[in-house]
PLY file of the C-alpha trace (Angstrom):
ply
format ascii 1.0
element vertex 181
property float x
property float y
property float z
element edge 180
property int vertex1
property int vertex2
end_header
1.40 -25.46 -34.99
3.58 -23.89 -32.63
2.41 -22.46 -29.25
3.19 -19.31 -27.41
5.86 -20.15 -24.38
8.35 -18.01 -22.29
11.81 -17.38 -24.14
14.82 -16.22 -22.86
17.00 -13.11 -24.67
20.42 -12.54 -24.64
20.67 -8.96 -24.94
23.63 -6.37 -24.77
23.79 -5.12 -21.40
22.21 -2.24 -19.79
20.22 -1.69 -23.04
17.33 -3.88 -21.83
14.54 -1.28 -21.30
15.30 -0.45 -24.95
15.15 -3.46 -26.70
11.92 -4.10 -24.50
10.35 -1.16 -26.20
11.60 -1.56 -29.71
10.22 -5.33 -29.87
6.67 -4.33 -28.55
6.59 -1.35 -31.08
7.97 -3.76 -34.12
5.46 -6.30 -32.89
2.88 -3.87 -33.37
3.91 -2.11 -36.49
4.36 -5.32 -38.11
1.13 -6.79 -36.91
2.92 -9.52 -34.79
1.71 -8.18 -31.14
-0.91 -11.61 -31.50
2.10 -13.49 -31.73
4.68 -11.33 -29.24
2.11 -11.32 -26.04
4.48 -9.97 -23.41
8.50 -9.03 -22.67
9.35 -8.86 -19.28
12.60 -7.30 -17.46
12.54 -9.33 -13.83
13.96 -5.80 -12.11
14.73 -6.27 -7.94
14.64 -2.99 -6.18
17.77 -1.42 -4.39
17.70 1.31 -2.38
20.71 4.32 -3.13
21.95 6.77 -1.53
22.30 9.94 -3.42
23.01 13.27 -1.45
21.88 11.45 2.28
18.83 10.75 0.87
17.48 6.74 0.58
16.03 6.35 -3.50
14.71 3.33 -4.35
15.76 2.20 -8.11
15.08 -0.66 -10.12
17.64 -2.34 -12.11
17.70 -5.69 -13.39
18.03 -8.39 -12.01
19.28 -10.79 -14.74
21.57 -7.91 -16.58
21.83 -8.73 -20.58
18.76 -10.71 -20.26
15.09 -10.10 -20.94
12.04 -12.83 -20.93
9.47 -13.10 -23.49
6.40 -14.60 -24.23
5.65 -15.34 -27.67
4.64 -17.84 -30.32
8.28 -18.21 -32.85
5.66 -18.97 -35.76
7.03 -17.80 -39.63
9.13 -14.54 -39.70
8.54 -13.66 -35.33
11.93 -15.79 -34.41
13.94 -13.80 -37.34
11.78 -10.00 -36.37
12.78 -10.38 -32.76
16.60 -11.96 -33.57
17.02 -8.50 -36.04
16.23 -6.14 -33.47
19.05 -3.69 -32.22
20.62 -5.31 -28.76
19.18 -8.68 -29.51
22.05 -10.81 -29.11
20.28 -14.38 -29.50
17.49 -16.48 -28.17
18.53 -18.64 -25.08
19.26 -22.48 -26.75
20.95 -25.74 -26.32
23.77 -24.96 -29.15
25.32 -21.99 -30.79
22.54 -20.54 -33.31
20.05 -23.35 -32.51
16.30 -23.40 -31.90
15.04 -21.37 -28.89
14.54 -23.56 -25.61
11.37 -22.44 -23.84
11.47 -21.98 -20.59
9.97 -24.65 -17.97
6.72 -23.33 -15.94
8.96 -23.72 -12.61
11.00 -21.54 -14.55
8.70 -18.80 -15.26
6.44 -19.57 -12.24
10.01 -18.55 -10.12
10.46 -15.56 -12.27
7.80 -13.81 -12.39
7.29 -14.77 -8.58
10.38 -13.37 -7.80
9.67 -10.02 -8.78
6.39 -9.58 -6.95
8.81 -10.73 -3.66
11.34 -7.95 -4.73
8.55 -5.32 -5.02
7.06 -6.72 -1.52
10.60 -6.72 0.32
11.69 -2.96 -0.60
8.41 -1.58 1.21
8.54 -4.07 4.60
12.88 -3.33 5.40
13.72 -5.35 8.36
15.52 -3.42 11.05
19.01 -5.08 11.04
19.71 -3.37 14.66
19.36 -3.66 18.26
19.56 -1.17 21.24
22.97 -0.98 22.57
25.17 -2.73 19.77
27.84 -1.18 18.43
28.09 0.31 14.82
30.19 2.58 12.45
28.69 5.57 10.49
29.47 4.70 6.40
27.48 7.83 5.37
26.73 11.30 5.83
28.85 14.38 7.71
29.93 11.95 10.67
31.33 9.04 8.00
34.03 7.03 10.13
32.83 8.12 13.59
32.04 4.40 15.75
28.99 4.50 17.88
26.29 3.20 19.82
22.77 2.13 18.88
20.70 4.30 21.72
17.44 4.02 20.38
15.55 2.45 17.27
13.10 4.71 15.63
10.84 2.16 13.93
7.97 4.70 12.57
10.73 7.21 11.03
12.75 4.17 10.07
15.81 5.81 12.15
17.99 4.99 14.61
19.06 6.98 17.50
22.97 6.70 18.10
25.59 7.86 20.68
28.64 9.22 19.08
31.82 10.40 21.02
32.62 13.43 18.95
35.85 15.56 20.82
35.90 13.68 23.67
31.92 14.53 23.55
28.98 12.40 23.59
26.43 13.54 20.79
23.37 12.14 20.02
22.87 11.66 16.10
19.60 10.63 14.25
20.66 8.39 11.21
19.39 6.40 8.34
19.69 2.31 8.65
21.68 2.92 5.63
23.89 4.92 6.93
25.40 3.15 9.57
26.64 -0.65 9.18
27.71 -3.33 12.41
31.10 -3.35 13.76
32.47 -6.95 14.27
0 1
1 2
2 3
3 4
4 5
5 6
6 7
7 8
8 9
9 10
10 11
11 12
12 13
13 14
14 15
15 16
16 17
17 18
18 19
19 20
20 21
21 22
22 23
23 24
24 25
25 26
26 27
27 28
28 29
29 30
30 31
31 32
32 33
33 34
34 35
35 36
36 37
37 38
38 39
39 40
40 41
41 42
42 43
43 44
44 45
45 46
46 47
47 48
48 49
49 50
50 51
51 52
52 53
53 54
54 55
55 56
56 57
57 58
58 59
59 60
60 61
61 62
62 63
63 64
64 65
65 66
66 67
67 68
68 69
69 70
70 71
71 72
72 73
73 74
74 75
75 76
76 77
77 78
78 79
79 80
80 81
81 82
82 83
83 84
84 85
85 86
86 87
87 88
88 89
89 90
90 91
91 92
92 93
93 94
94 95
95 96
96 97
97 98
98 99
99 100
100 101
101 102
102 103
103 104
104 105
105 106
106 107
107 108
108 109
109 110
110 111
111 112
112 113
113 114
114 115
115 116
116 117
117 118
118 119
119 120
120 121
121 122
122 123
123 124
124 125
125 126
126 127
127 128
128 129
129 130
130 131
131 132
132 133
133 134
134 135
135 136
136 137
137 138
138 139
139 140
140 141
141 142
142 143
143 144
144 145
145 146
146 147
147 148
148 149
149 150
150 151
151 152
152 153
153 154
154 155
155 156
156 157
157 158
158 159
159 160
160 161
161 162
162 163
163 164
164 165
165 166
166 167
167 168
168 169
169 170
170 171
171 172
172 173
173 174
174 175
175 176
176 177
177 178
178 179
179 180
């Protein structure tokens, strides 16, 4: 009498949302979903830039790996080991029995991600008034400045760029601008 644990699956890289979904529509299909309860992809947010604009993707954040909760009773071990991108099961030796995962394990895992989720929303301003940066994005990439002002409710900052000889005032993205040392 096996139990159901947390397993760990090698899978091929990048191809983790699909393997997710092909082993909970096998499990169904093949009347296994008592015995497959859950497959998790522990994803951390990270915020992109894409045409000056901040988007906030997912991606994972153990790439060619994917977590699942199951009980390897009868044919589930060989089902989940036969689906497309399944490398192998996470064990001590080449080939060998599956190693479930220990509750810290799991307990930091799925943990983690509800942190990730919390962090992207709460982004600490990394700035203060008066300190020195360089622009890294946008029309005025290159240009050195200074932090005038931090615009905490537009999540903006405020900075002084000599542009010509010219002072110009600029409103930029955190993201857009990084310290100078």
């Amino acid at each position: 009498m096996s139990e159901i644990n947390w397993y760990v699956l090698k899978t091929i890289s990048g191809q983790e949302n699909k393997v997710k979904n092909y082993i909970e529509t096998e499990s169904k299909r093949l009347n296994i979903d008592a015995d497959v309860v859950q497959v998790v992809i522990p994803t951390e947010k990270v915020v992109q830039m894409r045409n000056g604009k901040k988007v906030f993707k997912e991606r994972p954040y153990y790439p060619g790996y994917i977590m699942i909760q199951a009980n390897l009773v009868g044919e589930v071990p060989h089902i989940i080991k036969n689906i497309p991108g399944v490398i192998s099961f996470l064990s001590l030796t080449k080939g060998g029995d599956p190693v479930p995962m220990r509750k810290s394990e799991v307990d930091r895992m799925l943990g983690r991600m509800d942190d990730l989720s919390e962090f992207a929303q709460n982004v600490e301003i990394p700035y203060v008034e008066g300190e020195s940066i360089k622009v890294i994005d946008g029309p005025f990439n290159g240009f050195d400045g200074v932090i005038e002002k931090i615009l905490e409710d537009k999540k903006k900052l405020e900075v002084m760029v000599s542009i010509f000889g010219r002072k110009t005032p600029l409103e930029l993205n955190y993201t857009q601008v990084e310290k100078v040392s």
